[in-house]
Z-matrix of the N, CA and C atoms (Angstrom, degrees):
N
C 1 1.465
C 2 1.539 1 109.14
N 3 1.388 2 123.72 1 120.46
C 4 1.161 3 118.27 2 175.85
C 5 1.709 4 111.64 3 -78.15
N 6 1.706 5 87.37 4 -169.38
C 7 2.185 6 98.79 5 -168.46
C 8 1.813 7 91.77 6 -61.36
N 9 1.524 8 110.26 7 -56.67
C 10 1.034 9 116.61 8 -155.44
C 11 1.835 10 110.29 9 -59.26
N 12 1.036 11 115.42 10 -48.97
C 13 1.352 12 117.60 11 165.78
C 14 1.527 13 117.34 12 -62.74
N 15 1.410 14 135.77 13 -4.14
C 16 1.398 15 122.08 14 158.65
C 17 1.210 16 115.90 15 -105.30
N 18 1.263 17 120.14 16 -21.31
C 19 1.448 18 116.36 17 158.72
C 20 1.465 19 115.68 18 -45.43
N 21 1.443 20 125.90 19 -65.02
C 22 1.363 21 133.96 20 -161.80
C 23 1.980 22 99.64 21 -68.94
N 24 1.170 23 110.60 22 -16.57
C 25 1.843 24 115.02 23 -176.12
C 26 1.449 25 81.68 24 -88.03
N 27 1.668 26 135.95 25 -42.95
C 28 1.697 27 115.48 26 -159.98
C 29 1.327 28 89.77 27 -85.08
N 30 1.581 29 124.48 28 -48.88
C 31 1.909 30 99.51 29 -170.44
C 32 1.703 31 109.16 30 -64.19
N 33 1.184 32 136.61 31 -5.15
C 34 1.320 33 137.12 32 -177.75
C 35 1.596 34 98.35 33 -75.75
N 36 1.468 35 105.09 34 -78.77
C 37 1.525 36 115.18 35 169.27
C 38 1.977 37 111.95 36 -16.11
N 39 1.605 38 102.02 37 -64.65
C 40 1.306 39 96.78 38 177.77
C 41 1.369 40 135.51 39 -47.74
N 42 1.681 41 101.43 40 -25.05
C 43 1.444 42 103.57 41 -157.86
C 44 1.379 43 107.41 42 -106.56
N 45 1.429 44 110.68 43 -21.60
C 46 1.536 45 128.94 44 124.28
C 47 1.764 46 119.15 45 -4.66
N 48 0.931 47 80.37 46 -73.20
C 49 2.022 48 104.68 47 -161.44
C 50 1.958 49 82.30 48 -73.50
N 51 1.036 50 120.06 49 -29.76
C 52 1.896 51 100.35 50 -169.39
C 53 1.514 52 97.33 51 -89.26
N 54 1.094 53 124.07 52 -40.20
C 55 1.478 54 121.68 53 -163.96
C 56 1.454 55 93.18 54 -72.60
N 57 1.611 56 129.75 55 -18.02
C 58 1.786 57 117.24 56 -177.46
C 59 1.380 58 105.70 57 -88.79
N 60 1.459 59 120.04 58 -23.37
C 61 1.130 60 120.52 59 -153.32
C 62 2.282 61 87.43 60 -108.91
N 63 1.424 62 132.10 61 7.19
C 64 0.923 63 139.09 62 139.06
C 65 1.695 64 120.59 63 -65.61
N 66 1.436 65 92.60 64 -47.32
C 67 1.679 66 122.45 65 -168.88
C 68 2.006 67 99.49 66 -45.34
N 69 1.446 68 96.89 67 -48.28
C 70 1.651 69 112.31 68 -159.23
C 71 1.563 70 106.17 69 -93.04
N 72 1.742 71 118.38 70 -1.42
C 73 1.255 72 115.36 71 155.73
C 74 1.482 73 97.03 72 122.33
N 75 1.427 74 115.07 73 -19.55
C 76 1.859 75 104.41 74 -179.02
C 77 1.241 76 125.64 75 -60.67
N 78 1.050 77 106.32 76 117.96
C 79 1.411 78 143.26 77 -169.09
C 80 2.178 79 105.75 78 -56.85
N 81 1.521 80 76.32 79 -58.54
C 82 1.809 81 69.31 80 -176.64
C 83 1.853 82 101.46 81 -99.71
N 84 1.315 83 118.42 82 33.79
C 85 1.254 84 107.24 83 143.15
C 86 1.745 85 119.68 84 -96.73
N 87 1.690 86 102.79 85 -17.12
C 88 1.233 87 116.41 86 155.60
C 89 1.680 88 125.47 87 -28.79
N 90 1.094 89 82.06 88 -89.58
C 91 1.509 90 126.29 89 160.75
C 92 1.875 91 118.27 90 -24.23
N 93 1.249 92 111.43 91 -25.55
C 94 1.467 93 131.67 92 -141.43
C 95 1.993 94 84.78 93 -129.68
N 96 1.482 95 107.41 94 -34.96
C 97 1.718 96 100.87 95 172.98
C 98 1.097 97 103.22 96 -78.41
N 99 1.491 98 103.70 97 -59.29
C 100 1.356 99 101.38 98 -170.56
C 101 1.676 100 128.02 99 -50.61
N 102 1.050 101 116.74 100 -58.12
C 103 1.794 102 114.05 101 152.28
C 104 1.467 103 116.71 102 -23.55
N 105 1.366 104 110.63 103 -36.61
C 106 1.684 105 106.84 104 -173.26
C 107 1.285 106 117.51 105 -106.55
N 108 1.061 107 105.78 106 -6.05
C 109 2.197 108 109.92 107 -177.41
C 110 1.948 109 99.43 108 -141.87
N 111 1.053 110 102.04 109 11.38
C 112 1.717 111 83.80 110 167.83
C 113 1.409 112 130.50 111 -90.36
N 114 1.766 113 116.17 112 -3.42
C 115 1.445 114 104.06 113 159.27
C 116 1.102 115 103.72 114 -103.12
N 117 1.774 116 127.85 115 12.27
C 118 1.701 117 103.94 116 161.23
C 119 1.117 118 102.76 117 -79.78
N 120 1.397 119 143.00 118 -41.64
C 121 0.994 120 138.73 119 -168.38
C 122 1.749 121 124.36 120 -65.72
N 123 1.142 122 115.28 121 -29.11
C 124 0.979 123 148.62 122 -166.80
C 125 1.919 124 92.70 123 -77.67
N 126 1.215 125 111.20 124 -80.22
C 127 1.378 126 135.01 125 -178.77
C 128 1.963 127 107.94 126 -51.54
N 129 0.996 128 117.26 127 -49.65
C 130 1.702 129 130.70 128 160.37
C 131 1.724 130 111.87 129 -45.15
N 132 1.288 131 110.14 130 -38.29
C 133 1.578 132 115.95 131 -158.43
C 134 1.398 133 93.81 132 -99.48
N 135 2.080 134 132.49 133 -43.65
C 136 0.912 135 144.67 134 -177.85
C 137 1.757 136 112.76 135 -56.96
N 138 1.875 137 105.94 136 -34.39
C 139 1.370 138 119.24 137 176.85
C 140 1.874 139 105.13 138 -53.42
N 141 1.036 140 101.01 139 -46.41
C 142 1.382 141 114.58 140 -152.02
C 143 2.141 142 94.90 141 -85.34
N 144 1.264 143 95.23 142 -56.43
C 145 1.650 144 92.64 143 -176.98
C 146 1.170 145 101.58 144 -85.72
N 147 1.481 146 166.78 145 -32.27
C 148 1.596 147 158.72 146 -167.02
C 149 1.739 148 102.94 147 53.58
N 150 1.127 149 97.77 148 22.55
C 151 1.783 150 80.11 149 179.12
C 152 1.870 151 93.47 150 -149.34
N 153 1.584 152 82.65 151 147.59
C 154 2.070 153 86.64 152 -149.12
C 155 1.512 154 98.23 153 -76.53
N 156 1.037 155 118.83 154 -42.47
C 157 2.057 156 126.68 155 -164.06
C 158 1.504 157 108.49 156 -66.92
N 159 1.577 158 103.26 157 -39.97
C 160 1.717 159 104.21 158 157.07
C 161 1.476 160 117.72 159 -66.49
N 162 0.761 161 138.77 160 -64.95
C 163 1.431 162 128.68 161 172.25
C 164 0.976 163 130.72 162 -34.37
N 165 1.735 164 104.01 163 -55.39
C 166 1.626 165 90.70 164 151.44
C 167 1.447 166 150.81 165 -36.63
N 168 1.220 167 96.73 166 -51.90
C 169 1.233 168 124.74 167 158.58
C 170 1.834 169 116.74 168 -37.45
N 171 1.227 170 109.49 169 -59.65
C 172 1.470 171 113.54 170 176.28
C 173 1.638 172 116.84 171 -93.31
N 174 1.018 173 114.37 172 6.20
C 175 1.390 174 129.31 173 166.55
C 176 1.487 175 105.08 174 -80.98
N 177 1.549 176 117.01 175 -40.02
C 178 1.638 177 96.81 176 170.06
C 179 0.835 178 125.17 177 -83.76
N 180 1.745 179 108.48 178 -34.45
C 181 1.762 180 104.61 179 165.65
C 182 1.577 181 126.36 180 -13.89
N 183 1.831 182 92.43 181 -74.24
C 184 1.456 183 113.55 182 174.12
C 185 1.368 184 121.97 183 -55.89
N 186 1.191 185 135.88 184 -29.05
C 187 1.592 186 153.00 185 146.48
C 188 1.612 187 110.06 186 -29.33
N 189 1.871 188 116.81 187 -56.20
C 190 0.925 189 132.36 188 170.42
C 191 1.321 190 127.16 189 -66.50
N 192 0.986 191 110.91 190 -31.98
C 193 1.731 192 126.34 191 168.43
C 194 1.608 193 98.01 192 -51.43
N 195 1.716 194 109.98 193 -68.78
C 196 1.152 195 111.35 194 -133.15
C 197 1.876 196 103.76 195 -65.65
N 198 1.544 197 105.56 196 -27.61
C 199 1.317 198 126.84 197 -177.21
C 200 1.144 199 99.82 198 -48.56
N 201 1.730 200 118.22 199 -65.52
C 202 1.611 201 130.22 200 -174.37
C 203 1.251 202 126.12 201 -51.08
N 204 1.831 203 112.77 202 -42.63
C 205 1.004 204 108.12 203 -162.28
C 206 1.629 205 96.14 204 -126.34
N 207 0.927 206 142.20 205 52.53
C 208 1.818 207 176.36 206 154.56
C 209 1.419 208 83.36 207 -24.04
N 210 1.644 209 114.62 208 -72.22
C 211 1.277 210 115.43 209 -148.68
C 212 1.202 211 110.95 210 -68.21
N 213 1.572 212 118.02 211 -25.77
C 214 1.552 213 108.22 212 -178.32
C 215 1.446 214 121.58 213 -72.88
N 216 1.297 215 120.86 214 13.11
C 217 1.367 216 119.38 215 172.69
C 218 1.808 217 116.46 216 -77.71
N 219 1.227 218 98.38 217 139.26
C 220 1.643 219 92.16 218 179.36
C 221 1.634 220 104.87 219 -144.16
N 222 1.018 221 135.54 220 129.05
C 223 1.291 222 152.35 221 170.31
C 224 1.524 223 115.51 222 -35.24
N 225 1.099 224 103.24 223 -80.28
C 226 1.729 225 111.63 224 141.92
C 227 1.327 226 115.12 225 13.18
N 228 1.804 227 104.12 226 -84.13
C 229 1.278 228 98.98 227 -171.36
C 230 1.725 229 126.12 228 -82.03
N 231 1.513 230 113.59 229 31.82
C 232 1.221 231 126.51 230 -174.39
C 233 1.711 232 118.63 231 99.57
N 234 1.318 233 101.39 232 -177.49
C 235 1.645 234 100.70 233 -155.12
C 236 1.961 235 107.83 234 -60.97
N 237 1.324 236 124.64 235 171.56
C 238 1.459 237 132.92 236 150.31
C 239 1.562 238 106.97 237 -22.20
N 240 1.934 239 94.96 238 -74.26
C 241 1.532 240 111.21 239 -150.54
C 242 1.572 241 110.48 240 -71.74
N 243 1.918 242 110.45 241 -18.14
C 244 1.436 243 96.95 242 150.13
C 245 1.179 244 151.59 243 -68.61
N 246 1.746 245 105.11 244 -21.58
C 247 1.271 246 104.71 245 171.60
C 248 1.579 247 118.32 246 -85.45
N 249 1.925 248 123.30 247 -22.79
C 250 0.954 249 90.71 248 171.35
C 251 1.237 250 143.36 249 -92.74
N 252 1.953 251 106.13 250 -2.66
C 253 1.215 252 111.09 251 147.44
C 254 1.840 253 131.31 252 -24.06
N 255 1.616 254 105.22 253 -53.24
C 256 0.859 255 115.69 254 -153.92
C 257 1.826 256 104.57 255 -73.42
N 258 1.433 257 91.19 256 -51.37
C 259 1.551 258 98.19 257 173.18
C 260 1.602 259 115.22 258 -50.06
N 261 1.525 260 120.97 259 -40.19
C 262 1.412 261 118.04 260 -167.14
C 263 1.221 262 110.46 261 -77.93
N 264 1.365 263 118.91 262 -22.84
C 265 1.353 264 133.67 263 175.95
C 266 1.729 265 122.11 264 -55.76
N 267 1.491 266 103.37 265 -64.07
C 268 1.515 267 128.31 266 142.64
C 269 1.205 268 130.89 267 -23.24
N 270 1.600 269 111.81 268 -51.93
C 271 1.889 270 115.73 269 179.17
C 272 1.449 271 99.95 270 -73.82
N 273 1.417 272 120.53 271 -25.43
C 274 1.561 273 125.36 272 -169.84
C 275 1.288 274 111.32 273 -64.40
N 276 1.418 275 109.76 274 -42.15
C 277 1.494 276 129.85 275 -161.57
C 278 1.687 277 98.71 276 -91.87
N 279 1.088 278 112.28 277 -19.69
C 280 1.615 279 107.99 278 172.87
C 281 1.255 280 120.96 279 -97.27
N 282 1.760 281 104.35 280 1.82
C 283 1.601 282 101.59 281 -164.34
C 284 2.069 283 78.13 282 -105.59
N 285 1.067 284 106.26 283 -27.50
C 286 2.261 285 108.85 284 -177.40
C 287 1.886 286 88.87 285 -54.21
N 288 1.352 287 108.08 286 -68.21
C 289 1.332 288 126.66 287 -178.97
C 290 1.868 289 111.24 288 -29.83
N 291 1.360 290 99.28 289 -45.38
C 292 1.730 291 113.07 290 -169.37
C 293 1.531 292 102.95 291 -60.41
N 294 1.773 293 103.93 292 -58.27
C 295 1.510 294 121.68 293 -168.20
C 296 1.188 295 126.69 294 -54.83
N 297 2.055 296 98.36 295 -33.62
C 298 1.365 297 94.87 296 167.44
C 299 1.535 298 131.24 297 -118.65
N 300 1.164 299 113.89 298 19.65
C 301 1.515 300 111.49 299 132.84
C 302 1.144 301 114.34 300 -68.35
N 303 1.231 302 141.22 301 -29.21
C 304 1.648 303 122.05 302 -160.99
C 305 1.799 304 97.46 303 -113.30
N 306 1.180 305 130.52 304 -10.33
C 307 1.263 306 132.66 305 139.73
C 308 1.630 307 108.17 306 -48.74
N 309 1.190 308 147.84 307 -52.38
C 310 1.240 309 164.46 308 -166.62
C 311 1.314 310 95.94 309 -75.99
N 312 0.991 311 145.44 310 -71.65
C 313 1.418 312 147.24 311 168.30
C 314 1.801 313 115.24 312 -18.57
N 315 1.572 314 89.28 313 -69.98
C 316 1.483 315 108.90 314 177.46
C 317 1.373 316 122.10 315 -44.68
N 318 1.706 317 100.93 316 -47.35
C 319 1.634 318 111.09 317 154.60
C 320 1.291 319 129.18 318 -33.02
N 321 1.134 320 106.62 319 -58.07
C 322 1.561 321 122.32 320 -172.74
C 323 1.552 322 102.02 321 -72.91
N 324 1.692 323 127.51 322 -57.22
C 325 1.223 324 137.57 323 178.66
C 326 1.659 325 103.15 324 -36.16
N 327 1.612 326 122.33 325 -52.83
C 328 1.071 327 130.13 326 -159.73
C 329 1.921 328 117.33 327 -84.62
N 330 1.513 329 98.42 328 -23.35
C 331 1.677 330 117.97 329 150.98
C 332 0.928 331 102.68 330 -36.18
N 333 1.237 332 103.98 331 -82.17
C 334 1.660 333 124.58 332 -151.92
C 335 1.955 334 124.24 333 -54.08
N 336 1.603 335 79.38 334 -34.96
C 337 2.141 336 102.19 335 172.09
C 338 1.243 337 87.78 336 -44.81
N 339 2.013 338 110.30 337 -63.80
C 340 1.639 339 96.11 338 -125.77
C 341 1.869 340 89.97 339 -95.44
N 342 1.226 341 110.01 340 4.50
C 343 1.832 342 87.63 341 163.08
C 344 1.576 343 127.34 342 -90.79
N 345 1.675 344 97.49 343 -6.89
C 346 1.476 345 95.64 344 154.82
C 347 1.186 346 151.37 345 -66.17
N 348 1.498 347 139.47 346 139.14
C 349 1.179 348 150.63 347 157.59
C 350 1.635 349 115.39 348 2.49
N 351 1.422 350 140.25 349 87.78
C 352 1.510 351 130.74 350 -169.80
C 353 1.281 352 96.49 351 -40.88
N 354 2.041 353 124.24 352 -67.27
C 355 1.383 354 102.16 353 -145.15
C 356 1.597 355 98.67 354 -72.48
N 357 1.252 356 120.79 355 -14.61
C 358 1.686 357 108.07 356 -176.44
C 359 1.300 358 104.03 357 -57.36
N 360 1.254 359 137.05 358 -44.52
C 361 1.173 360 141.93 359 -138.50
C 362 1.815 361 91.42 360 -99.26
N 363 1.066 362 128.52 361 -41.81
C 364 1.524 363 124.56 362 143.88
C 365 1.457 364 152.26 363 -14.88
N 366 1.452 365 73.79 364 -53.06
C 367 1.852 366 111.32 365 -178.71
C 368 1.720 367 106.77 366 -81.62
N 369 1.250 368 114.83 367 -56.74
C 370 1.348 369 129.84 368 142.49
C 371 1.436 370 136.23 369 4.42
N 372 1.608 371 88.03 370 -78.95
C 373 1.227 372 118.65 371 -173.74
C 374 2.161 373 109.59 372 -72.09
N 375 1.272 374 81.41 373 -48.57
C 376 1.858 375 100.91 374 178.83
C 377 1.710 376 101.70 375 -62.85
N 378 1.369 377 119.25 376 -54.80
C 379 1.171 378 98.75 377 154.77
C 380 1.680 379 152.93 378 -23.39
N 381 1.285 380 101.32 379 -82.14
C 382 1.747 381 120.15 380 126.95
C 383 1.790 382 104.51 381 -1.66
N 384 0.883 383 90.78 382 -77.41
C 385 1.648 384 91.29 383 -161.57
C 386 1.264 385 100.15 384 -68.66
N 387 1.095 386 145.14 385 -54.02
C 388 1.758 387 149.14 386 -175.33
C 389 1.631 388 90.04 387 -34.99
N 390 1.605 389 118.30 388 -73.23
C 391 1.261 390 117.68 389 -175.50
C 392 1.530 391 126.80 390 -19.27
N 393 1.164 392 117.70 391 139.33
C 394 1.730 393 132.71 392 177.73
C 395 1.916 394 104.90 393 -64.19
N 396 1.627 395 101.88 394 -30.17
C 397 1.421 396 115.68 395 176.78
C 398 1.620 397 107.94 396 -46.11
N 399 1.574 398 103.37 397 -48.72
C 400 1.690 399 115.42 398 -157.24
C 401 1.774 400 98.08 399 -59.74
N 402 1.264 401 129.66 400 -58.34
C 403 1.350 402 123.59 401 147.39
C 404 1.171 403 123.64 402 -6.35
N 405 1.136 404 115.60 403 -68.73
C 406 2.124 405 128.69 404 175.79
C 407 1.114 406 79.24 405 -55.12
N 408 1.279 407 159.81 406 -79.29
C 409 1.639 408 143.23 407 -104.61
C 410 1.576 409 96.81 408 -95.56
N 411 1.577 410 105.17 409 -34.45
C 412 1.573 411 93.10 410 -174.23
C 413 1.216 412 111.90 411 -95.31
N 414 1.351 413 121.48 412 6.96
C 415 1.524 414 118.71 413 168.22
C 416 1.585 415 117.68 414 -94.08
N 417 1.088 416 101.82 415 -27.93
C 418 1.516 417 120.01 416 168.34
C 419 1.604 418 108.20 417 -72.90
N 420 1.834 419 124.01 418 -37.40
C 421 1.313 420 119.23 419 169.58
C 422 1.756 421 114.41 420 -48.41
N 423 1.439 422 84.13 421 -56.44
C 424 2.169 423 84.20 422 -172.30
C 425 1.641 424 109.78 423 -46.17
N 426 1.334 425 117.39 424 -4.29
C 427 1.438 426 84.26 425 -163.90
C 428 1.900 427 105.50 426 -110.92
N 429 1.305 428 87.07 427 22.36
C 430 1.579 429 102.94 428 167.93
C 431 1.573 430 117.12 429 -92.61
N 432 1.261 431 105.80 430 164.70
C 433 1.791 432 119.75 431 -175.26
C 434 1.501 433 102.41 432 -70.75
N 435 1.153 434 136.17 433 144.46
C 436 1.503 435 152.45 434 -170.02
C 437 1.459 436 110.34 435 -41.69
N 438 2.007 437 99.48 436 -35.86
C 439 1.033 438 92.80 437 -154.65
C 440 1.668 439 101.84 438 -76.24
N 441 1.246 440 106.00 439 -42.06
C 442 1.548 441 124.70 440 -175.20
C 443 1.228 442 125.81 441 -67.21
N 444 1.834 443 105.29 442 -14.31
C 445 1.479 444 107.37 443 169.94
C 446 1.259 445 105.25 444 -80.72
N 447 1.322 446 106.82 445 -12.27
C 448 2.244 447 93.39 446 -166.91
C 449 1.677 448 95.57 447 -92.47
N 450 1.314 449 122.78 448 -13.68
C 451 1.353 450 100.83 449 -168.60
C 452 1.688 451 102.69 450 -100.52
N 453 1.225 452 110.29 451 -10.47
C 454 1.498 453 117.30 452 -179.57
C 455 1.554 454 108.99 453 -76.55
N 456 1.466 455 115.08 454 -34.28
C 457 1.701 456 119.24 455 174.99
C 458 1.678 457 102.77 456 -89.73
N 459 0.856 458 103.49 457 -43.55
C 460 2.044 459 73.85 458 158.06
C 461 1.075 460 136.81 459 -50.16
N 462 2.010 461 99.55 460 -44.91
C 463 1.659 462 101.20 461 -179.90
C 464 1.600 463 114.19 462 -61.60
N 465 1.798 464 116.68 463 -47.51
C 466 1.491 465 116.58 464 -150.57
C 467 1.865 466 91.86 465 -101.16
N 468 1.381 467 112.01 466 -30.47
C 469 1.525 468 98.08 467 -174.29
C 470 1.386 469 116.31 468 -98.78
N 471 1.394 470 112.02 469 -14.48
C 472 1.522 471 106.02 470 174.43
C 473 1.976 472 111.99 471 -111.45
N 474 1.276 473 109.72 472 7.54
C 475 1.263 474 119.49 473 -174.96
C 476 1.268 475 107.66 474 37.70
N 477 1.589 476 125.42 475 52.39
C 478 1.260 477 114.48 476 155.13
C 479 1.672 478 122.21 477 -90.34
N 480 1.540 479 109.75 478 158.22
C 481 1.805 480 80.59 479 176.46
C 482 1.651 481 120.16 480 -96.88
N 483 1.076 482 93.08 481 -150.33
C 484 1.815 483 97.22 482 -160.49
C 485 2.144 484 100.35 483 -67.52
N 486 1.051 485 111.62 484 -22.29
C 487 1.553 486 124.39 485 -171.73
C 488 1.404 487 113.53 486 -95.96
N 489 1.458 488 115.63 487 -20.15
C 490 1.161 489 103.32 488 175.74
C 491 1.825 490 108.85 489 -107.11
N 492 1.641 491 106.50 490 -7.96
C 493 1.501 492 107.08 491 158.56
C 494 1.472 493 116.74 492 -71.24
N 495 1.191 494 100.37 493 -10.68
C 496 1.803 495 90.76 494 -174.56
C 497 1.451 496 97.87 495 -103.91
N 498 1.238 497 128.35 496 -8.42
C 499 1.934 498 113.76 497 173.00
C 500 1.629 499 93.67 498 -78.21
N 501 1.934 500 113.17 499 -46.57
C 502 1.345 501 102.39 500 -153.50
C 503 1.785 502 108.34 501 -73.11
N 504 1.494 503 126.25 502 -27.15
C 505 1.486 504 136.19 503 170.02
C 506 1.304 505 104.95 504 -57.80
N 507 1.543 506 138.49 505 -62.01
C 508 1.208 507 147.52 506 177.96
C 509 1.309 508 94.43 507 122.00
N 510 1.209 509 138.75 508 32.31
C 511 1.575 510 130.54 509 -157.65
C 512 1.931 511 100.00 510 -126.06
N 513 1.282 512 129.68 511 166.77
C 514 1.181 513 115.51 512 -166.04
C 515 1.853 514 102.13 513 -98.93
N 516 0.921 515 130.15 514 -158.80
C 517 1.438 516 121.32 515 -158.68
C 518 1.470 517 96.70 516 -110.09
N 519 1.089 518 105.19 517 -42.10
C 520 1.919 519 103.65 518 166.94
C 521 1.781 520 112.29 519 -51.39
N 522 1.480 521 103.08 520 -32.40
C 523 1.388 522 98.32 521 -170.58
C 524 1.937 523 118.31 522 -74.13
N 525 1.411 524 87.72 523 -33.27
C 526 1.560 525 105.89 524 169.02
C 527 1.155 526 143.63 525 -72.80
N 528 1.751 527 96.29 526 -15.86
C 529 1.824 528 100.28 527 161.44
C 530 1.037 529 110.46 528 -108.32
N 531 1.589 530 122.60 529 2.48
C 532 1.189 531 105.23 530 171.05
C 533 1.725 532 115.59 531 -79.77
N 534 1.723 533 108.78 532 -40.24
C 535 1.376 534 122.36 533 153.77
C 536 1.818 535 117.08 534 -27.57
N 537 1.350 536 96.73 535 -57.38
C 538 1.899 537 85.35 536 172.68
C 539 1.347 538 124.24 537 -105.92
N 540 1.119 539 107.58 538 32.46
C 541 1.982 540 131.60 539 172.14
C 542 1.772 541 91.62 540 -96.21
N 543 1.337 542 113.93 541 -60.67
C 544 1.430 543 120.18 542 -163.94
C 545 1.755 544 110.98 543 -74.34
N 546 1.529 545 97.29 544 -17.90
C 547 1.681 546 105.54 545 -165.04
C 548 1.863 547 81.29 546 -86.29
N 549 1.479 548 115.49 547 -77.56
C 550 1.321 549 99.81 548 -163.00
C 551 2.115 550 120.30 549 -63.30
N 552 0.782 551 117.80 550 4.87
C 553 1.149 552 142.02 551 161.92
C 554 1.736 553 111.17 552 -50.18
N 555 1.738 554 111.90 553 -72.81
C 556 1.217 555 129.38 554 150.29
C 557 1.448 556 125.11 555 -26.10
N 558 1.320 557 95.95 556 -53.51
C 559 1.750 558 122.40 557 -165.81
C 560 1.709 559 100.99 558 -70.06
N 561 1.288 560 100.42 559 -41.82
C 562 1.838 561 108.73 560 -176.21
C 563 1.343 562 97.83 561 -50.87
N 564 1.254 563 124.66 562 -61.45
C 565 2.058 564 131.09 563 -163.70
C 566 1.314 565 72.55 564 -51.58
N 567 1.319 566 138.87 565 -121.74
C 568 1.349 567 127.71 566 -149.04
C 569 1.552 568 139.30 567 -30.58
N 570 1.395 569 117.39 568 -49.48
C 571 1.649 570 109.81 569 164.24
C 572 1.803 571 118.02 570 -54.09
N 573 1.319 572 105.29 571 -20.86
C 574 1.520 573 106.47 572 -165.07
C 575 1.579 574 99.55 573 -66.98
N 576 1.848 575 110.68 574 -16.00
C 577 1.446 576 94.74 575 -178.19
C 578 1.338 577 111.98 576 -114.28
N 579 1.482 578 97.95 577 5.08
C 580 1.765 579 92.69 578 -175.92
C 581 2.217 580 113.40 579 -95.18
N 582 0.498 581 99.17 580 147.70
C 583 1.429 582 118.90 581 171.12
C 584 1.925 583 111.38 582 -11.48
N 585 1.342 584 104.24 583 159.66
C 586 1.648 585 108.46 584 -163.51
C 587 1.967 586 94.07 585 -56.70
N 588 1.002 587 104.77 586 -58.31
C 589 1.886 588 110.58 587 -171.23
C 590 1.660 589 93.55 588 -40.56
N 591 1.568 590 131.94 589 -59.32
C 592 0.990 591 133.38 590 -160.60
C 593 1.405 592 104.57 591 -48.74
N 594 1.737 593 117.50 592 -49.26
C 595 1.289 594 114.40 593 -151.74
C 596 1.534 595 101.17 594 -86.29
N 597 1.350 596 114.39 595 -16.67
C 598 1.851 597 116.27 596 -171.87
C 599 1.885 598 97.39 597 -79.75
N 600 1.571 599 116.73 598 -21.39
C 601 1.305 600 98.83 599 175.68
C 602 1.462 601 108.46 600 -90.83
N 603 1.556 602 119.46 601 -12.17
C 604 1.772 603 115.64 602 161.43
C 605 1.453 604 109.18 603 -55.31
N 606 1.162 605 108.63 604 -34.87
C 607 1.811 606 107.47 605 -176.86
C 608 0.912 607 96.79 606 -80.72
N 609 1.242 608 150.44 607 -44.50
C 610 1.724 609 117.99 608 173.64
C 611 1.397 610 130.66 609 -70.31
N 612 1.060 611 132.88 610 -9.70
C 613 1.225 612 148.75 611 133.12
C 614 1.291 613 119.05 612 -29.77
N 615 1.438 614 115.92 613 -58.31
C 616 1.459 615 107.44 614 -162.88
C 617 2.030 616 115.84 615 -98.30
């Protein structure tokens, strides 16, 4: 057996020994990957999405994986940094996959606004606002990023749609649903615990 072939069996072995000693709950072997593979992971997922807050985003995912599922690592089937390449690669491609179904949705959601009736959609809306809910919505708005609060009070308080927030922001129309994809997204963790009214004004939202 040569150097080069026992080297690659002892760093295997090692990485071996962290993913078991993850496997059984240790915390600062956690701690000890993460320090050592979080800008590959990070940088792998960033290749694939180009946009930093998503990545983030799926960077813990994959973080969370690796904690959970520790034990399924095996040497055997090739190095650490291939599999978590492989995994970070994967959450990336499921998070492109996520955006545009629910980009697609929004499409359709945003059809559907503008072939409606103005004063219905008025009447509607004024409704909406009478509600004790509309309160919840704007207290729940502040606690979004600048960017996502301004495009979310155009959408629900000024009933503009997704095309005419992006002439009046200056921002392109991809940029603006993604802004209120990520804003009501946020908004969900909170309605999911508040009361039936709360969650019927999440459904109009989404």
């Amino acid at each position: 057996m040569n150097t080069t072939t026992k080297s690659v069996r002892h760093d295997r072995q090692q990485e071996y020994d962290l993913m078991q000693r993850i496997a059984a709950g240790d915390q600062n072997a956690f701690e000890e990957f993460n320090e050592k593979y979080h800008v590959l992971i990070f940088t792998t997922i960033f290749k694939v999405l180009n946009h930093h807050e998503d990545t983030q985003d799926v960077m813990n995912e994959v973080l969370t994986t690796m904690w959970k599922k520790a034990e399924n690592y095996h040497p055997g089937k090739g190095s650490l940094v291939t599999w978590i390449c492989t995994t970070s690669r994967n959450r990336a491609i499921d998070r492109i996959r996520s955006v545009q179904r629910r980009s697609a949705l929004y499409d359709r959601y945003e059809q559907k606004i503008e072939t409606e009736i103005p004063e219905k959609r008025s009447s509607g809306r004024d409704d909406l606002y009478r509600s004790d809910a509309r309160k919840f919505l704007e207290s729940v708005v502040v606690t979004l990023s600048p960017e996502q609060r301004e495009v979310i009070e155009l959408a629900y308080f000024e009933g503009l749609t997704q095309r005419q927030i992006s002439e009046k922001v200056g921002k392109p129309l991809g940029t603006v649903k993604a802004r209120i994809r990520r804003g009501v997204e946020k908004m969900r963790i909170v309605f999911d615990d508040y009361d039936d009214e709360g969650k019927l004004l999440l459904a109009s939202l989404s």
